[in-house]
C-alpha positions as CSV (number, residue, x, y, z in Angstrom):
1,X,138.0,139.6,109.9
2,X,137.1,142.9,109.5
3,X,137.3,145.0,106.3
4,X,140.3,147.4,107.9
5,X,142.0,143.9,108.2
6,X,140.8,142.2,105.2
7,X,143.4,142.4,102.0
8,X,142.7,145.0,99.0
9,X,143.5,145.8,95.6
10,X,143.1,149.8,95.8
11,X,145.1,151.0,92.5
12,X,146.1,149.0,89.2
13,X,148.2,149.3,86.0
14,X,149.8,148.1,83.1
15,X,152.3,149.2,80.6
16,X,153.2,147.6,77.6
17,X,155.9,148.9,75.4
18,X,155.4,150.3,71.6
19,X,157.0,147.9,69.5
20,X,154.1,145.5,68.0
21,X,155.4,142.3,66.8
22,X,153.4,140.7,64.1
23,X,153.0,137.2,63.2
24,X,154.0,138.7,59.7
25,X,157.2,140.3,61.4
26,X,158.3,136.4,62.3
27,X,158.1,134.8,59.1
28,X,160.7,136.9,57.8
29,X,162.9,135.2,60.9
30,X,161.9,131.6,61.3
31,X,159.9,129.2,59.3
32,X,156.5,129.8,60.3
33,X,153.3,131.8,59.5
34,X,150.7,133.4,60.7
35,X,148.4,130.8,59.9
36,X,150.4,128.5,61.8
37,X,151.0,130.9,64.7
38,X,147.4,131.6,64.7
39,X,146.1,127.8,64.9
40,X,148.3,127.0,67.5
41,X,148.5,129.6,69.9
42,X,145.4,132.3,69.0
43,X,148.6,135.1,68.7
44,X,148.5,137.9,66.5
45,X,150.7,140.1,67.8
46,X,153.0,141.1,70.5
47,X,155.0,143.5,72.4
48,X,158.3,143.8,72.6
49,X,160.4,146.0,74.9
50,X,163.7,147.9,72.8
51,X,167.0,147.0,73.8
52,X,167.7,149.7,76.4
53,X,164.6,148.8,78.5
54,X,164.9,146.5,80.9
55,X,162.4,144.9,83.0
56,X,162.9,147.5,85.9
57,X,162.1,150.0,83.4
58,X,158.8,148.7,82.8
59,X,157.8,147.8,86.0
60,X,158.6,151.5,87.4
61,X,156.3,152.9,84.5
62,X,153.5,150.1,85.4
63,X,153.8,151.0,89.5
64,X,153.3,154.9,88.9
65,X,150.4,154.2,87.4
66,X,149.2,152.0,90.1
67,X,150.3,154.8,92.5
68,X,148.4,157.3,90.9
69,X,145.1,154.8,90.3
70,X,145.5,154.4,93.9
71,X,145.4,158.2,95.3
72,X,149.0,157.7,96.8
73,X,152.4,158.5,96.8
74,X,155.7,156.3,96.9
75,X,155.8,157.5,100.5
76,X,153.0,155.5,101.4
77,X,154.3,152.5,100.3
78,X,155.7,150.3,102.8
79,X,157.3,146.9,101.1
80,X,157.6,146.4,97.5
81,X,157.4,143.0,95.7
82,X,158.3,142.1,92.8
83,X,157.3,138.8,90.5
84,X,159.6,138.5,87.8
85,X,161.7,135.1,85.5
86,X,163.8,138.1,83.6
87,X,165.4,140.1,86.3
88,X,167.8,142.7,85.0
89,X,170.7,141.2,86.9
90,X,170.9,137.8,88.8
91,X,172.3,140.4,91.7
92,X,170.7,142.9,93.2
93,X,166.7,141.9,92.8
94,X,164.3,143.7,90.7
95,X,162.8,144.9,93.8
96,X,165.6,147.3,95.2
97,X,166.3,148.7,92.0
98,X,162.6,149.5,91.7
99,X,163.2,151.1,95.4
100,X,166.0,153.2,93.9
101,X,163.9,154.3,90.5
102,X,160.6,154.8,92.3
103,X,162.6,156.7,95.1
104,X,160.8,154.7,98.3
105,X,163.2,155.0,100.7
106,X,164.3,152.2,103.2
107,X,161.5,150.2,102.5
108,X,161.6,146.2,102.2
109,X,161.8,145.0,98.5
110,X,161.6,141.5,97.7
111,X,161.8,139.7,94.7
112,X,159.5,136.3,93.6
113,X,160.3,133.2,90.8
114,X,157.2,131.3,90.5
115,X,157.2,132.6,86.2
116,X,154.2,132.5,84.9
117,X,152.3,131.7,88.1
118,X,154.2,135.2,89.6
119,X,151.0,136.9,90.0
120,X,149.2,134.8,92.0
121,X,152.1,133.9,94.0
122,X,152.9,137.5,94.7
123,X,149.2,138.4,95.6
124,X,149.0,135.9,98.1
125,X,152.3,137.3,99.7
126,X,151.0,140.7,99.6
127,X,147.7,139.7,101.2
128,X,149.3,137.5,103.8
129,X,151.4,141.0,104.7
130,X,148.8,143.0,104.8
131,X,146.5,140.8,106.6
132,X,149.0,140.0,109.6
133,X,149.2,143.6,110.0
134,X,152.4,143.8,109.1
135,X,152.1,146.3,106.2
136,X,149.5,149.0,105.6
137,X,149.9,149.2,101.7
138,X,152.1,147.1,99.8
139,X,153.1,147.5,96.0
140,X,153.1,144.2,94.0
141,X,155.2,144.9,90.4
142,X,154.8,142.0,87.6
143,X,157.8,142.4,85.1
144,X,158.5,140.9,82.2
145,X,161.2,140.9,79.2
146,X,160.8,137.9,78.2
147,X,162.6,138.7,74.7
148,X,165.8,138.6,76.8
149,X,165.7,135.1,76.9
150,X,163.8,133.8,73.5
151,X,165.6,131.9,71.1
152,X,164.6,133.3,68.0
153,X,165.9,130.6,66.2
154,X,163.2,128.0,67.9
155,X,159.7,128.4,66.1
156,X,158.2,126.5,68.9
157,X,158.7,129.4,71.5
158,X,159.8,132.8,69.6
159,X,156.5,133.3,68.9
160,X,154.6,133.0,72.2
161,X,156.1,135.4,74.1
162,X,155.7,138.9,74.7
163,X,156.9,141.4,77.0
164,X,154.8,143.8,79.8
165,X,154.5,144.7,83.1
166,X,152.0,145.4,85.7
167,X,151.5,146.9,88.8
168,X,148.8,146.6,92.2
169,X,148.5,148.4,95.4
170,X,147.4,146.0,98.1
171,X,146.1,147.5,101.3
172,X,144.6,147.9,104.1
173,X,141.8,149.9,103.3
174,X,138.5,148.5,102.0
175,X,138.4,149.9,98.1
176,X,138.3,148.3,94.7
177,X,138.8,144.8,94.6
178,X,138.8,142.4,98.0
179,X,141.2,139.7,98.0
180,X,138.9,136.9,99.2
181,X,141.0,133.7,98.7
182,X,144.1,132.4,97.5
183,X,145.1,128.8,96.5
184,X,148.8,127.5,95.5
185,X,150.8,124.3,94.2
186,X,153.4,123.2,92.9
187,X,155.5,120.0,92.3
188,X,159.1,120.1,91.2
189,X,159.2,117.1,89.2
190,X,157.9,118.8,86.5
191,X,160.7,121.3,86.7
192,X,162.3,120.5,83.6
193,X,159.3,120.8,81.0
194,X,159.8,124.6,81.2
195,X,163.1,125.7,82.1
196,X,166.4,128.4,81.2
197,X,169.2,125.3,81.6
198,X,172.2,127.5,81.7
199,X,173.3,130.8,83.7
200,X,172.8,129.6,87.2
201,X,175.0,127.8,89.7
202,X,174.0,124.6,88.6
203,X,174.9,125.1,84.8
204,X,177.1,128.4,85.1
205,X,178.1,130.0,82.2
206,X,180.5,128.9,79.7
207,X,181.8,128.8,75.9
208,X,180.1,125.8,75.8
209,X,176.4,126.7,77.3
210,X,177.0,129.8,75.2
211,X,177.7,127.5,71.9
212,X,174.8,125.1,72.7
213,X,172.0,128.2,72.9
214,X,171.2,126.9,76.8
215,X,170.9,130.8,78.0
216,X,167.5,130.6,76.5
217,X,163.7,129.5,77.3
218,X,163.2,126.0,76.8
219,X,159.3,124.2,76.9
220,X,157.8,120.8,76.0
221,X,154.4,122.2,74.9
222,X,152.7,118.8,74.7
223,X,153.6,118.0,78.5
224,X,152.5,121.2,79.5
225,X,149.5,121.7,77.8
226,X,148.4,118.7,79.5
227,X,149.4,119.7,83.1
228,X,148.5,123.2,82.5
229,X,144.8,122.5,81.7
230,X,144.7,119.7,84.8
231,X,146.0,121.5,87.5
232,X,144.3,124.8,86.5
233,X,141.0,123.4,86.9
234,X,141.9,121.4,90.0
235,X,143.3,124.7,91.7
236,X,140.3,126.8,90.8
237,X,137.8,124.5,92.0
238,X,139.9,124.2,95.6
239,X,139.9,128.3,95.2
240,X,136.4,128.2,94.8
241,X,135.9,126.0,97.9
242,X,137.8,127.9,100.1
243,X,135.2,130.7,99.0
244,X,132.7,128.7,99.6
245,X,131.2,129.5,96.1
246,X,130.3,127.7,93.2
247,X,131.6,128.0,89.6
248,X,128.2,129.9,88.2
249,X,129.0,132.8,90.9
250,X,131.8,133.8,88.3
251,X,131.4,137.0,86.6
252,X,135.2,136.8,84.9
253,X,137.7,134.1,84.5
254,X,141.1,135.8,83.9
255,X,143.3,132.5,83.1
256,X,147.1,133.0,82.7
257,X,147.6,134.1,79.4
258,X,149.6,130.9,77.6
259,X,148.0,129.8,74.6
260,X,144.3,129.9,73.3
261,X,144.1,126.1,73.3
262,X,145.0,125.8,76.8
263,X,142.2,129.1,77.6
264,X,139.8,127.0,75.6
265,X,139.9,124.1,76.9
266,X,140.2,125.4,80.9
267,X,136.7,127.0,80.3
268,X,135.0,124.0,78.6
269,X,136.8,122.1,82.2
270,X,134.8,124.8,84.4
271,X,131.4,125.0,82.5
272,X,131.8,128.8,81.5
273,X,130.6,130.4,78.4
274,X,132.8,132.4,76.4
275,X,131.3,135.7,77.3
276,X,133.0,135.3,80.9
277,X,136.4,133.8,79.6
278,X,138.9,137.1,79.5
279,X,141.4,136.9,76.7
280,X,144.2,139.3,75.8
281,X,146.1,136.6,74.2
282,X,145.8,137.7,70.4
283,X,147.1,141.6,71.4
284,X,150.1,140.4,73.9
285,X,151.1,136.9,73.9
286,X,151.9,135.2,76.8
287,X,153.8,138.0,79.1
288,X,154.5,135.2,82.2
289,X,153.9,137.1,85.6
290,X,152.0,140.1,83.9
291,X,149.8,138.4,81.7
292,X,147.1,137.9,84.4
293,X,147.3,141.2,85.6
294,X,148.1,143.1,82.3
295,X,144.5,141.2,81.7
296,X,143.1,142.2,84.5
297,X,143.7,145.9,83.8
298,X,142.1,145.9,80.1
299,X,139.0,144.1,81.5
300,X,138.8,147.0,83.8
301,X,139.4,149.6,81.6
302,X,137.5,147.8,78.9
303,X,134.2,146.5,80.7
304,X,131.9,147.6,83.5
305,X,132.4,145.3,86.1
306,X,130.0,146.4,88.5
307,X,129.8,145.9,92.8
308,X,129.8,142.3,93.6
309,X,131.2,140.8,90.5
310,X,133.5,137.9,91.3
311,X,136.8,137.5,89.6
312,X,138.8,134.2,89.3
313,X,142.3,134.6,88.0
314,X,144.3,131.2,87.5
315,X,147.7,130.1,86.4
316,X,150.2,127.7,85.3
317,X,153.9,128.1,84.9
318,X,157.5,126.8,85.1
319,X,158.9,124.6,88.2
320,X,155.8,123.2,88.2
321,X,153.8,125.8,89.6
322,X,149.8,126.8,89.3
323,X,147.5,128.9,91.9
324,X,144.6,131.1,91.2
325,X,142.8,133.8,93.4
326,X,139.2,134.8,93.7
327,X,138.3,138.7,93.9
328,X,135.5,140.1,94.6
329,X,134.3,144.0,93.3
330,X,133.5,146.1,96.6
331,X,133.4,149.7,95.1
């Protein structure tokens, strides 16, 4: 495969809105504190979106600024994905409002639900595009408003989440970041350790799925801590394979952005030092989708990574999903 052929990251970008959350902010709401949030998760503070944004909202703000990182316009798009667990509407997707907003006419737009694991999922759609030659560039939008659907009665969750969004071009042309493998999983038995039980067509809504609070997140954190931290490793090992590559090659992990325990303990699985661990957690919380690539966009702006640096991103997320993707710095 040739590099004309060969999948690309040629523009990036995140937004985050400008409400900060503090831990201090939730102990006026719940019975908790910022020692206890601290401990348990490595949060500090988050971001949450007001009530008129919606997650379309931030992903349009997230894909100009990919766009313009990029050097194009929305006429050089040709399909438009988008990973997302809080879409504005259950109908139409994310993606063709996006279309509408963005103004990319007639394009494809498709929407993704792997949640957390959105990222990785998406990339590997948008590579597999671009590498059939099906699509010259392809814009991949991570989108997240995950306040939409916190209980803020439930200390457990409230004070994990966050909300973002993110945005890559994935081309064609041989600039930036080369997409150089992809590896995913899932298994659906695990499905209910994270899950929204209400709202869809199994559960639709009612006065009583209303009364019973089941429109909103729902996790077993002991479960998946423990599944998050096995299959992670397991996936980016396989991703490593594929590369042919060994763990030391690593310049950055960028693991999905959950908990500080879960980061922790992933790079004491894969050998790496702290100095090559990547973590946002303590400034965002856990965005789902977008906290890989809202990640991925500080390191950038934040650090020199120079020409032939390796990236490994890998994640974890609701149904059971997990996948992680090895990039490599080309210019």
């Amino acid at each position: 495969m040739t590099d004309r052929q060969k999948a690309h990251i040629i523009g990036m970008g995140a937004y985050v809105p400008e409400r900060v959350m503090t831990n201090a902010d939730f102990e006026k709401i719940v019975d908790t504190s910022d020692e206890w949030i601290v401990t348990r998760t490595g949060i500090k503070e988050r971001r949450i979106a007001s009530e008129e944004q919606s997650t379309s909202d931030m992903g349009v703000l997230a894909a100009r600024r990919a766009l313009d990182d990029a050097g194009l316009s929305i006429d050089d798009i040709d399909l438009i994905l988008v990973a997302t667990m809080t879409p504005d509407y259950l109908c139409p997707s994310v993606s063709t409002i996006l279309q509408r907003k963005l103004g990319a006419k007639m394009v494809g737009a498709v929407d993704i639900s792997a949640a957390c694991c959105g990222y990785v999922y998406g990339i590997s759609i948008a590579k597999a595009y671009v590498e059939a030659g099906m699509y010259r560039n392809v814009l991949f939008v991570t989108s997240e408003k995950m306040s939409a659907i916190v209980d803020y009665k439930d200390r457990r969750t409230c004070v994990v989440f966050g909300d973002g969004a993110a945005a890559m071009v994935v081309s064609c042309q041989a600039a930036k970041f080369s997409i150089d493998a992809v590896c995913l999983g899932a298994d659906g038995q695990q499905g209910s350790l994270m899950q929204v039980p209400a709202g869809g067509s199994q559960n639709p809504v009612s006065l009583d799925t209303i009364k019973n609070r089941q429109h909103y997140f729902t996790m077993n954190g002991r479960e998946v801590f423990k599944g998050a931290v096995r299959q992670m490793e397991e996936v980016a090992k396989e991703c490593l394979a594929v590369a042919g590559i060994d763990m030391s090659e690593i310049s950055w992990l960028i693991p999905h952005q959950a908990n500080a325990r879960i980061i922790e303990a992933m790079a004491k699985r894969c050998n790496l030092p702290d100095n090559k661990v990547y973590n946002v957690i303590h400034r965002y919380g856990n965005t789902s989708a977008s906290s890989i690539p809202i990640a991925f966009c500080d390191l950038v702006a934040e650090n020199s990574v120079t020409v032939g640096e390796r990236l490994l991103f890998v994640a974890f997320g609701a149904g059971a999903t997990w996948g992680a993707t090895l990039l490599k710095k080309i210019s």
